[in-house]
DRENLO-145591 format. One record per atom (N, C-alpha, C, O, CB): y, x, z. Coordinates in steps of 0.02 Angstrom, whole numbers, padded with zeros to 5 digits, always signed. Glycine has a CB too. Example, Ala and Ser with C-alpha at 12.3 -4.5 7.8 and 13.67 -1.06 7.14 Angstrom:
2
-00284+00660+00390-00225+00615+00390-00165+00660+00390-00166+00712+00423-00224+00565+00452-00112+00642+00354-00053+00684+00357+00002+00645+00394+00057+00670+00402-00030+00704+00286
//
This chain:
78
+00000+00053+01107+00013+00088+01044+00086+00075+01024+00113+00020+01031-00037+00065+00988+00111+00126+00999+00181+00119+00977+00195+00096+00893+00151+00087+00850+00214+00193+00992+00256+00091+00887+00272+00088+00811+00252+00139+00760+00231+00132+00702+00341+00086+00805+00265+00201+00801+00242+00254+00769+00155+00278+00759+00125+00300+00709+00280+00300+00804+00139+00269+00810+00064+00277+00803+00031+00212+00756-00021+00210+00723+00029+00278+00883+00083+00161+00767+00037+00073+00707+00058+00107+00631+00014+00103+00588+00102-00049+00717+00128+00142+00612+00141+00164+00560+00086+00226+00539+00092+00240+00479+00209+00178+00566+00052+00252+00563+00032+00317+00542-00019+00315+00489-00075+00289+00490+00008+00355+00599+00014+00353+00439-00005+00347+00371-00104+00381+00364-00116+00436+00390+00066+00404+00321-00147+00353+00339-00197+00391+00340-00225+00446+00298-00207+00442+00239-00230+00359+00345-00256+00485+00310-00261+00574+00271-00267+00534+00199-00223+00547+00158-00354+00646+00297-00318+00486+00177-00364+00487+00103-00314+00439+00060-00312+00380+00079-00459+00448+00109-00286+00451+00021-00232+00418-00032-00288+00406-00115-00331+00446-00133-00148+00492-00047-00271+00350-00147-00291+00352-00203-00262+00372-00250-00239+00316-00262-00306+00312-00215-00239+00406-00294-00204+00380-00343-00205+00337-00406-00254+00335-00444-00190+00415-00354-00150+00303-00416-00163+00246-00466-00106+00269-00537-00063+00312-00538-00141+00157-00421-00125+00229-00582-00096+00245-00665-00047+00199-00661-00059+00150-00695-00149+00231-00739+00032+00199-00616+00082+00171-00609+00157+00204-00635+00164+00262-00618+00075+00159-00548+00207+00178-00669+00259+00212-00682+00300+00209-00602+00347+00247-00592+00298+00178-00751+00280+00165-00555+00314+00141-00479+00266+00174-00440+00271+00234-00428+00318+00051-00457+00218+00137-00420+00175+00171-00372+00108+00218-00372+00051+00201-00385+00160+00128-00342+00133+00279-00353+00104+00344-00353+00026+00321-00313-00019+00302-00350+00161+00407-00309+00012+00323-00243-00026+00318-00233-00059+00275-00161-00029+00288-00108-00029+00367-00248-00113+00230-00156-00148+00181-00106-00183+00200-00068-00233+00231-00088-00181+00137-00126-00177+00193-00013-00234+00185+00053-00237+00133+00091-00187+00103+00111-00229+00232+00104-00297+00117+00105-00305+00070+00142-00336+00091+00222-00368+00142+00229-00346+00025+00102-00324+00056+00266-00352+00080+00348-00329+00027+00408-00272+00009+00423-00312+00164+00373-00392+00008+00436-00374-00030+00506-00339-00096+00444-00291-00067+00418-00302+00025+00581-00343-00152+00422-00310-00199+00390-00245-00189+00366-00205-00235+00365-00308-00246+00425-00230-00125+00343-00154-00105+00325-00164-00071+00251-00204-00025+00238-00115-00044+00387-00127-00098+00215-00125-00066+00144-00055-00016+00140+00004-00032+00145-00122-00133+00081-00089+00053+00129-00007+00110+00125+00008+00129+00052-00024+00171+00021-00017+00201+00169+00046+00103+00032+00092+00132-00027+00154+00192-00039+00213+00192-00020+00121+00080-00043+00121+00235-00074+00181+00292-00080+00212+00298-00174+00181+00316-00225+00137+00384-00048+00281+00277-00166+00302+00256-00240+00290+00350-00264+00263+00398-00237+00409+00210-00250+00318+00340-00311+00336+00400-00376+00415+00439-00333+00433+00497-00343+00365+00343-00483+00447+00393-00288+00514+00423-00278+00512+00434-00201+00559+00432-00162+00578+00374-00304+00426+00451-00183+00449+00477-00125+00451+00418-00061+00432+00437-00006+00521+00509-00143+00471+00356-00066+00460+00317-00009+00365+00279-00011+00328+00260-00056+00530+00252-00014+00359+00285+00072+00298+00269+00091+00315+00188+00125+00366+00169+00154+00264+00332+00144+00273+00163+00115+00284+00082+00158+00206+00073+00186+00162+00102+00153+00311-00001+00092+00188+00037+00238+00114-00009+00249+00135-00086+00236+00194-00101+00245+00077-00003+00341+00093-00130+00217+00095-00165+00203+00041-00226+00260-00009-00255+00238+00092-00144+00141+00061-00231+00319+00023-00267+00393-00037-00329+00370-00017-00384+00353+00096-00316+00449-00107-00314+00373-00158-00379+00354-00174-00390+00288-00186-00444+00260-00129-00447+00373-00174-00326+00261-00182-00321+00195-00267-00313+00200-00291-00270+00237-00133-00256+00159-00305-00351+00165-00369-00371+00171-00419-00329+00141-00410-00337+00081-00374-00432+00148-00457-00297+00147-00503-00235+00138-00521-00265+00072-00490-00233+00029-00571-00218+00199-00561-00318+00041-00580-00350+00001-00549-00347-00067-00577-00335-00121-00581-00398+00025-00477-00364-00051-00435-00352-00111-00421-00294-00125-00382-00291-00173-00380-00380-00110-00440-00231-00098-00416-00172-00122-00439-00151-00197-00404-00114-00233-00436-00122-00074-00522-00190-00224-00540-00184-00273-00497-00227-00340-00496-00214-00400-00601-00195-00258-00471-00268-00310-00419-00302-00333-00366-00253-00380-00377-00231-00436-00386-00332-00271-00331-00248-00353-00288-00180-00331-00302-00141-00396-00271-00149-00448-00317-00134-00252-00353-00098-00386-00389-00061-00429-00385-00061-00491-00366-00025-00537-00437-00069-00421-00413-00119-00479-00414-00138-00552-00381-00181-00600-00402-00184-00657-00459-00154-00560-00332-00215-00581-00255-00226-00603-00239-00184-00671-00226-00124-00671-00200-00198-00540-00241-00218-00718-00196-00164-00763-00132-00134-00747-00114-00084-00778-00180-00190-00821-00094-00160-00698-00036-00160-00684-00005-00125-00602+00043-00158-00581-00026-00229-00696-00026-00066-00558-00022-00096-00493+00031-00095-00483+00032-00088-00422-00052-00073-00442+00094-00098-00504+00169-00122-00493+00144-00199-00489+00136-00234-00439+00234-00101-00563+00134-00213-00561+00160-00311-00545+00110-00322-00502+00116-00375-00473+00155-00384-00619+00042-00279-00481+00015-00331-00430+00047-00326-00357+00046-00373-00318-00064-00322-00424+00080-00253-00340+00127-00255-00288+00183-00327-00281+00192-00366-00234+00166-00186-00300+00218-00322-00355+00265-00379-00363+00213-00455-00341+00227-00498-00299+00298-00378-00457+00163-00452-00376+00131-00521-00361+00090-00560-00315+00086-00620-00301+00104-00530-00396+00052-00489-00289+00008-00498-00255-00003-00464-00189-00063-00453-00177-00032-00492-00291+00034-00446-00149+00097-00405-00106+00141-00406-00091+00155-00466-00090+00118-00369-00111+00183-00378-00074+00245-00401-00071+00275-00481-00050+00312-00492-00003+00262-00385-00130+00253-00524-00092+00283-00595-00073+00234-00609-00001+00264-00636+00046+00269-00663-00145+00167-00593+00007+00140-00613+00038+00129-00570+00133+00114-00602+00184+00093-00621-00013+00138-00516+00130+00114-00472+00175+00182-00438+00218+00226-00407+00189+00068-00417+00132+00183-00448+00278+00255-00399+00323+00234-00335+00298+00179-00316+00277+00261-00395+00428+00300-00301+00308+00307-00215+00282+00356-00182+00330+00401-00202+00368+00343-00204+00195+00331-00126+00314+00372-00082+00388+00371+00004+00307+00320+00034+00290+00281-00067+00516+00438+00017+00282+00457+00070+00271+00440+00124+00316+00468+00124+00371+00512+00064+00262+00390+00181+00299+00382+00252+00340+00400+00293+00331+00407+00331+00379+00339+00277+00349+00421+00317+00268+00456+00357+00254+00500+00350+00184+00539+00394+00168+00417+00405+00261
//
């Protein structure tokens, strides 16, 4: 499998109530984020479990900032 086929974004997106991030999917242990401005990232071993997490965050920016980001490799897709 290539970079491109590990990057490949999956069809079902959530959307979430973010001024940053537009909308979440999760697939195969990879969490995909697509902001408000257009860039997509995965987020590698992002844990099925916490997606309810996620969810329900009042916040899903700071939980990106908190609970993401510091913790998980990322590969920009678009």
């Amino acid at each position: 499998m290539n970079l491109k086929e590990l990057c490949e974004a999956p069809e079902e997106y959530y959307r979430v109530a973010s001024s940053w991030v537009d909308e979440i999917a999760w697939d195969n242990q990879d969490l995909y984020v697509r902001l408000l401005d257009g860039k997509e990232y995965v987020y590698f071993g992002f844990e099925e479990d916490k997606l309810d997490d996620f969810l329900q965050w009042q916040s899903p920016g700071q939980y990106m900032n908190y609970e993401v980001k510091p913790f998980y490799s990322y590969q920009r897709i678009r």
